[in-house]
C-alpha positions in Angstrom: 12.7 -11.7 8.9 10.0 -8.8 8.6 6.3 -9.9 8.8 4.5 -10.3 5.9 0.8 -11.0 7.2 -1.1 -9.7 9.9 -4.1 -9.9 11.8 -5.7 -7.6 14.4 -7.2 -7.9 17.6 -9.6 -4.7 18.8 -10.0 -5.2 22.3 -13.3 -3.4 24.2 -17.0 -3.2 24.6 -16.8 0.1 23.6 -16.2 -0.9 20.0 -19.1 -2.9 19.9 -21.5 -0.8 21.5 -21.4 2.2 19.2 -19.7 4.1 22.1 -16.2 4.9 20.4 -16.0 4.7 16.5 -12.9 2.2 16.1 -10.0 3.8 14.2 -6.9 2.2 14.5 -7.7 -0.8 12.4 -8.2 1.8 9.3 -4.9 2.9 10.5 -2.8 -0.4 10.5 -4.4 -1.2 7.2 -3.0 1.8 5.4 0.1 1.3 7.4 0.7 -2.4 6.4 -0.3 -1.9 2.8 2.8 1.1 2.1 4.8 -1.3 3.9 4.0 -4.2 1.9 2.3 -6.2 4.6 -1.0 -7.9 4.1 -3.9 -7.1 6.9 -5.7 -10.4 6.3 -8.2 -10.2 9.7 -9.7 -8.0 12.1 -11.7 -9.2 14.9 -13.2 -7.8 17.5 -13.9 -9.1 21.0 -15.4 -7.7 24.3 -13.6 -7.2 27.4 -14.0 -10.8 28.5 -11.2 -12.9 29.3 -11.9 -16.1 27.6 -13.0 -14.4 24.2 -9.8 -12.6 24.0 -7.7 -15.3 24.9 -9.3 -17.4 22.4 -9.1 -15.1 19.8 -5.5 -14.4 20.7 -4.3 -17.5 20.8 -6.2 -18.4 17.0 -4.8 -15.6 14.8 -1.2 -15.7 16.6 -1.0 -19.6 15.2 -2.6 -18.2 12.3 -0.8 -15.0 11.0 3.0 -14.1 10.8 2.4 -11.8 13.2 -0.5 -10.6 15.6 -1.4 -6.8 16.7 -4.3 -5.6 19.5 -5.7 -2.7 20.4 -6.9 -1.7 23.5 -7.1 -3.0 26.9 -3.9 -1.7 28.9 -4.9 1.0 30.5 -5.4 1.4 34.3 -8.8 0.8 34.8 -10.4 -2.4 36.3 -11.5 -3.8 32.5 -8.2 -3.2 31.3 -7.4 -6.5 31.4 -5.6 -7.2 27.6 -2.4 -8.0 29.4 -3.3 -10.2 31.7 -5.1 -12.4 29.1 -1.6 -12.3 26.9 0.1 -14.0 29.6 -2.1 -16.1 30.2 -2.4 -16.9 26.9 1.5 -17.7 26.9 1.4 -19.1 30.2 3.4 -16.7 31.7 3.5 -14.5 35.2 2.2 -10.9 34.9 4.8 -9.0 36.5 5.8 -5.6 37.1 8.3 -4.3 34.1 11.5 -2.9 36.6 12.6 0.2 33.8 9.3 0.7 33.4 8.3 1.1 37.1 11.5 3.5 37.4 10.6 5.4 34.3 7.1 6.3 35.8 8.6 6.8 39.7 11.4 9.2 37.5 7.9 10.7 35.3 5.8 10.8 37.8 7.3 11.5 41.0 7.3 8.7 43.4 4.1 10.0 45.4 2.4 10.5 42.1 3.1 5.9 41.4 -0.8 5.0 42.1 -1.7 1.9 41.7 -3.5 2.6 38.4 -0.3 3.5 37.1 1.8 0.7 38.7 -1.2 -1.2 36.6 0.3 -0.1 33.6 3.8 -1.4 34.3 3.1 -4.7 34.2 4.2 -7.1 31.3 4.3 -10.7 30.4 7.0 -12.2 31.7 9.8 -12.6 28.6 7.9 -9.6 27.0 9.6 -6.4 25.6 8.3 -3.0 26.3 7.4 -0.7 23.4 8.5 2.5 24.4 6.9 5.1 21.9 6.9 9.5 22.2 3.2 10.0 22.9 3.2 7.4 26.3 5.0 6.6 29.4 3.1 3.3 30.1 4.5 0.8 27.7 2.7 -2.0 25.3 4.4 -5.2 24.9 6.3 -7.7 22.6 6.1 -11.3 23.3 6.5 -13.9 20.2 4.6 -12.9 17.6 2.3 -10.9 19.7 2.3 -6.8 19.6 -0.2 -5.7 22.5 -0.8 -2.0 21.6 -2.9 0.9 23.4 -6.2 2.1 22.0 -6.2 5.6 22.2 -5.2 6.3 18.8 -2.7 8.8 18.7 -1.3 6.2 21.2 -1.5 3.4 19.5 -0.4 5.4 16.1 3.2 6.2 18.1 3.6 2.7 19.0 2.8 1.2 15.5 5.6 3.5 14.3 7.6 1.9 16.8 7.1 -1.5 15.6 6.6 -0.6 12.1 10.2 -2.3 11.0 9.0 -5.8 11.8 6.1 -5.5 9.2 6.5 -5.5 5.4 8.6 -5.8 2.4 8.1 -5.1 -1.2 5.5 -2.0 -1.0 2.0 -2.5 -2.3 0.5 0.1 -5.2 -2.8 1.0 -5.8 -4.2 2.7 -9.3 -7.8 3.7 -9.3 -9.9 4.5 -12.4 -13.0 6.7 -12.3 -16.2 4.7 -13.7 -19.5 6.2 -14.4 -21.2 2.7 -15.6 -23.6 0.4 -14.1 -21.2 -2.2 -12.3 -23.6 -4.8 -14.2 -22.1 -3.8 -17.8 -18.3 -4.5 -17.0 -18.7 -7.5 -14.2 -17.8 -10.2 -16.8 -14.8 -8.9 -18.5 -13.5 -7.4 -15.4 -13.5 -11.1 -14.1 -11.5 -12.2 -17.1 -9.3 -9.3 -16.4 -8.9 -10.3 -13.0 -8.4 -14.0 -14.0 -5.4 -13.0 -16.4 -3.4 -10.9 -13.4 -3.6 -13.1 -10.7 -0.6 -10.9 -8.8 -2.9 -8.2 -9.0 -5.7 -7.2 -6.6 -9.2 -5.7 -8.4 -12.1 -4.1 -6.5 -14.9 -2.5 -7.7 -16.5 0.0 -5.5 -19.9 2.1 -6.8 -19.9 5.4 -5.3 -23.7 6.4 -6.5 -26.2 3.4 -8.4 -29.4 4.8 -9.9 -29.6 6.8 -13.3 -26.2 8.5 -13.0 -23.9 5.9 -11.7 -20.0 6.1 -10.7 -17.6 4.5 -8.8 -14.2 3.4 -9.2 -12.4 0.3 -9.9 -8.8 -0.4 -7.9 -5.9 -2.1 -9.0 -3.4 -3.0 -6.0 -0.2 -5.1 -6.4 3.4 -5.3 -5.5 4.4 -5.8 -9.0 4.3 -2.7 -11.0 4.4 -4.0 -14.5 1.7 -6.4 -14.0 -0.2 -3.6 -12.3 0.3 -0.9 -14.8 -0.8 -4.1 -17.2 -3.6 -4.0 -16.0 -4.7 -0.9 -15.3 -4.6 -0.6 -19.5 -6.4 -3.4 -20.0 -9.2 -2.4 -17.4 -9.0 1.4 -19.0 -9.3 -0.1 -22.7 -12.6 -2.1 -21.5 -14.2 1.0 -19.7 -13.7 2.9 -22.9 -15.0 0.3 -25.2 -18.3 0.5 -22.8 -18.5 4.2 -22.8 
């Protein structure tokens, strides 16, 4: 069974100080929807060990499946691991192929404790080995526990990638260059009569010159090509 809703849990004060613009949320979202997954919630928690457990433990009862980012470095506030086990109720133990993939990466002189950090896993949790990182992230039940540097975290999301999806989503967007005001109403009535199909409407510039567009997402391509002519035939009837 591949998972067909997810949330996301960004991990780090960082975030939510203005110190690092957060990325890999935009990254899973485009990820899930070509795979045919639905992003349904992102939240994002300091590095405190009672928010993230809470948060953890809501959107894994919640959501197929749960992702964070963030948190398993070696530093002292690195502490995303820790709060998944406890979460689970597990030990936090030192991974053994991890800790002889670092001694054999490393050397064993170079096997700090910072790095021994970063060998640890919930107990009962797989490692997700990825190209761009030696220090793993973790699978344990529906949980992915990623990093947050993203070309990290982007390597291990391809790594995991096969769990997620199913029947592709599409997307259509059509230009606009009308108040939002003039269509609202019938694009609501189009919107009522394609209820497998997602519509947005998203101005680009208001004022005298307006434009935006207007996207059409849906796994179902007939009902989505549907009604993309049906909001094309209304846009021309306004213009």
């Amino acid at each position: 069974m591949t998972h067909r809703n997810v949330a996301m849990l960004v991990i780090g004060n960082e975030i939510l100080s203005g110190r690092t613009r957060e990325a890999n949320a935009y990254l899973v979202a485009r990820q899930m929807f070509a795979a045919g997954c639905r992003l349904e919630e992102i939240v994002v928690v300091p590095d405190e060990c009672a928010r993230i457990i809470a948060a953890l433990n809501r959107l894994r009862a919640d959501y197929d499946a749960l992702i964070t980012s963030g948190g398993i470095g070696p530093t002292h506030d690195d502490i995303t691991m820790q709060c998944v086990a406890d979460a689970f109720g597990v030990p936090l133990l030192e991974h053994r192929q991890t800790l002889e993939l670092m001694r054999q990466y490393y050397g064993a002189q170079q096997l700090n404790a910072g790095r021994r950090r970063m060998a640890r896993l919930p107990r009962g949790a797989r490692p997700i080995i990825c190209e761009k990182s030696i220090a793993p992230g973790a699978h344990i039940g529906n949980v992915y526990v990623l990093a947050g540097v993203p070309d990290i975290f982007a390597s291990q999301l391809a790594a995991i990638l096969p769990d997620f999806g199913g029947r592709p989503f599409l997307r259509h967007e059509i230009e606009v260059r009308l108040p939002e005001s003039r269509f609202a109403a019938a694009l609501a009535d189009i919107q009522q009569a394609f209820a497998d199909v997602e519509i947005g409407s998203y101005p680009g510039r208001c004022g005298p010159e307006p434009c935006g567009k207007i996207c059409l997402s849906s796994q179902d391509d007939a009902a989505l090509q549907q009604a993309r002519q049906a909001v094309e035939a209304l846009i021309q009837r306004l213009s």
